[in-house]
N, C-alpha and C positions, 0 to 999 in steps of 0.2 A: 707761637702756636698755643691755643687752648687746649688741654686735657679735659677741663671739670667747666661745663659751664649752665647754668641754670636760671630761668627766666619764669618767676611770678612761681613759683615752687610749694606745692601747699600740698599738707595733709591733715585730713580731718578722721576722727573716731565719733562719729554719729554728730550730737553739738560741740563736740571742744574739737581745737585746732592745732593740733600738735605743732605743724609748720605752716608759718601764716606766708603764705608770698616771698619767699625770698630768691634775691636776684644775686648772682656773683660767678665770676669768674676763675680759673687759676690756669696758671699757665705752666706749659712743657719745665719741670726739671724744679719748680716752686715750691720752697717748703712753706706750705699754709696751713695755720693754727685756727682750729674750728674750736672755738672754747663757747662756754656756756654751764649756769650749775644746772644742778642736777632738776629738770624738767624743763630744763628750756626748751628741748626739740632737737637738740645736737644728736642724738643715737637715730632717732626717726631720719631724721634729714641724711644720716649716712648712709642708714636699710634701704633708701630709695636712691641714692647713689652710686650702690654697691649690688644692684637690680634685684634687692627681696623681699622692695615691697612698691608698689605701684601707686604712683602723683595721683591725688584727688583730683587737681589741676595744677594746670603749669609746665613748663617744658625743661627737659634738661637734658643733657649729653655729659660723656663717659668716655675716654680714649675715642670718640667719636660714633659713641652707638646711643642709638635713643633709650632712654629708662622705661618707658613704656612698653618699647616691641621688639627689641634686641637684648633682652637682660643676659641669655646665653652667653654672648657675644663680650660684655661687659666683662663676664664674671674670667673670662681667659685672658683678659688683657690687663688685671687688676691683682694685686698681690692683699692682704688683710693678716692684721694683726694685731689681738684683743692683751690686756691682763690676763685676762684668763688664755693664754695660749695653747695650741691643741698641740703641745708635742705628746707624742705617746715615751710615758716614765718608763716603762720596761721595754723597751726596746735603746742600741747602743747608739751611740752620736752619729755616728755614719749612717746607721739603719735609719736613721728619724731622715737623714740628709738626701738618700736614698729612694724615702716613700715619699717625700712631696717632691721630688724630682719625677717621679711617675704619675704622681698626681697631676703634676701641671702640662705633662706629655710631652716631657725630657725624654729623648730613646737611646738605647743603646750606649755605645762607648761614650757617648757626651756626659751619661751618668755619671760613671765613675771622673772625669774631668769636672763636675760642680758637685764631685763630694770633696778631692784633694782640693779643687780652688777653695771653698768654704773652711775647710780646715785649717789651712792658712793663713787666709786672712783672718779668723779670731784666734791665731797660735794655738790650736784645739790640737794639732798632729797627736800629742800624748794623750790625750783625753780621745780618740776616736773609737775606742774599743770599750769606755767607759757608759753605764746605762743613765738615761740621762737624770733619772731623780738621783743619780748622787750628788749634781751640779749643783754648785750655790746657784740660787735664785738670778744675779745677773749674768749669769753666763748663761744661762737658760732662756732669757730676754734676748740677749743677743746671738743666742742660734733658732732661736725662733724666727726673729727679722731676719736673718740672713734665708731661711728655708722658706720665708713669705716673698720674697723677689727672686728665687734661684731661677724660674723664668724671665727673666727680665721684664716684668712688667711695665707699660706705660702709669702706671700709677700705683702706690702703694697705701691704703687706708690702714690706721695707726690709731687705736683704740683706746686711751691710757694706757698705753704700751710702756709704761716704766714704774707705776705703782709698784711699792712696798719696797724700791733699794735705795739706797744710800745714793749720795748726792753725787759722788767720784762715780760710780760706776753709771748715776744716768745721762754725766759727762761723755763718758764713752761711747754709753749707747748712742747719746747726739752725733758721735762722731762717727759710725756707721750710716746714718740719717745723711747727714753731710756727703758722705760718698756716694752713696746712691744719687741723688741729687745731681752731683758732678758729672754722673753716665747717664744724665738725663730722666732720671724717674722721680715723675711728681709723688712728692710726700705729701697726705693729708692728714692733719693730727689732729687730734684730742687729747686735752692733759690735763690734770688738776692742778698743775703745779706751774704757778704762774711765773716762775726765774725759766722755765722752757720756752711760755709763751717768747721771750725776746729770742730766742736761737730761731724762730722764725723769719720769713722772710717776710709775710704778711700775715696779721691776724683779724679775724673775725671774732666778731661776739654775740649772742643768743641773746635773747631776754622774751621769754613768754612768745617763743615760736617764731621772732622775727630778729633779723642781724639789723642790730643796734649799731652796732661801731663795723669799721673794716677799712684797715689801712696799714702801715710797716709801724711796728713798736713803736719806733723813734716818734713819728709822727701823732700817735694815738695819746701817749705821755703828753706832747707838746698841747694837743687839742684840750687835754682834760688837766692842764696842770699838773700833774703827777711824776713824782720818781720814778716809780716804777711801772708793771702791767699789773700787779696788783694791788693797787690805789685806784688804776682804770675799771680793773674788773669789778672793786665792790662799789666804786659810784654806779655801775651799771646793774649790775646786780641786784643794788635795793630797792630798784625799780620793779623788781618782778614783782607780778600778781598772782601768778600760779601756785597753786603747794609743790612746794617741794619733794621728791619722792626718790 
């Protein structure tokens, strides 16, 4: 089953072409890595996948809603989560766990049941009465993702969602990613940080508004000679013509 899929995908800002045609797939429960630097068209290509911003041309579907005339539809069936995460600092870990449980139109007694499940599962129970800018930085990453699927989304967009921590704890946060995944919710990433690109199941690559490469790690290394995904990404990379921005 397809979640995410997208046919000739373009967007343009007057003559430049932010996203030039691109075509691809992802399917129920997939964790797929949208990489690209910075002006490749990766943030463009998500706004119109996450319905908030509308295809010059081209077609695409979303948990099975058109980006064009169903964005509503899209945006309840979809979980998002940037670096820049919107928990609110002065409010307590439960309280944060609480308002996007209402947000996503969680009712009644099932709230209080995906505040204690969420507390649990990141061993928060001591921490629930805690305001959330006391939290170190990764535990703040991972009660964010967690309050971005508490509806169970069919898909979860994933923003450089692990800038600025330490390497252990963005192991961890992988393993969150992971579990979601296993109850069926497609992961869509973004990351600067190419040792994530391989925790992928499949990766795609940007360059100047078109997916260059897209295939599983293992495979993309083997195609470009490389050890790694980032040996792949700068022979792809230095391809770009765009500035960078």
């Amino acid at each position: 089953m397809m979640t995410i899929k997208a046919t000739e995908l373009t967007k343009t800002f007057g003559n430049f072409t932010a996203v030039d045609h691109i075509t691809f797939a992802v399917q129920k429960g997939e964790i797929f890595g949208f990489l690209g630097a910075n002006g490749a068209g990766k943030t463009t290509a998500m706004r119109m996948l996450c319905g908030l911003s509308k295809p010059t041309s081209g077609e695409a579907t979303v948990a099975g809603f058109d980006v064009r005339t169903q964005s509503e539809q899209i945006k309840k069936n979809i979980g998002y989560m940037s670096q820049k995460f919107a928990l609110y600092e002065n409010l307590k870990v439960w309280e944060n766990i609480r308002l996007y449980a209402g947000i996503y139109g969680i009712k009644g007694k099932e709230i209080g049941k995906r505040i204690d499940m969420i507390l649990e599962q990141l061993g928060f129970e001591k921490e629930k009465n805690t305001l959330v800018k006391e939290l170190p930085l990764g535990w703040k990453q991972k009660l964010a993702f967690s309050v971005s699927i508490i509806h169970e989304p069919q898909i979860v967009f994933l923003d450089e969602p692990t800038g600025g921590v330490d390497p252990v704890t963005r192991r961890q946060f992988w393993e969150l990613i992971y579990q979601a995944a296993d109850r069926g919710i497609t992961a869509f990433v973004t990351t600067h940080y190419m040792d994530e690109a391989e925790y992928c199941n499949r990766v795609s690559i940007m360059v100047d508004g078109r997916i260059d490469a897209l295939d599983t790690p293992k495979n993309l290394k083997y195609q470009y000679n490389a050890n790694t995904m980032d040996e792949v990404f700068h022979m792809l990379a230095r391809k770009a013509k765009t500035a960078k921005s």
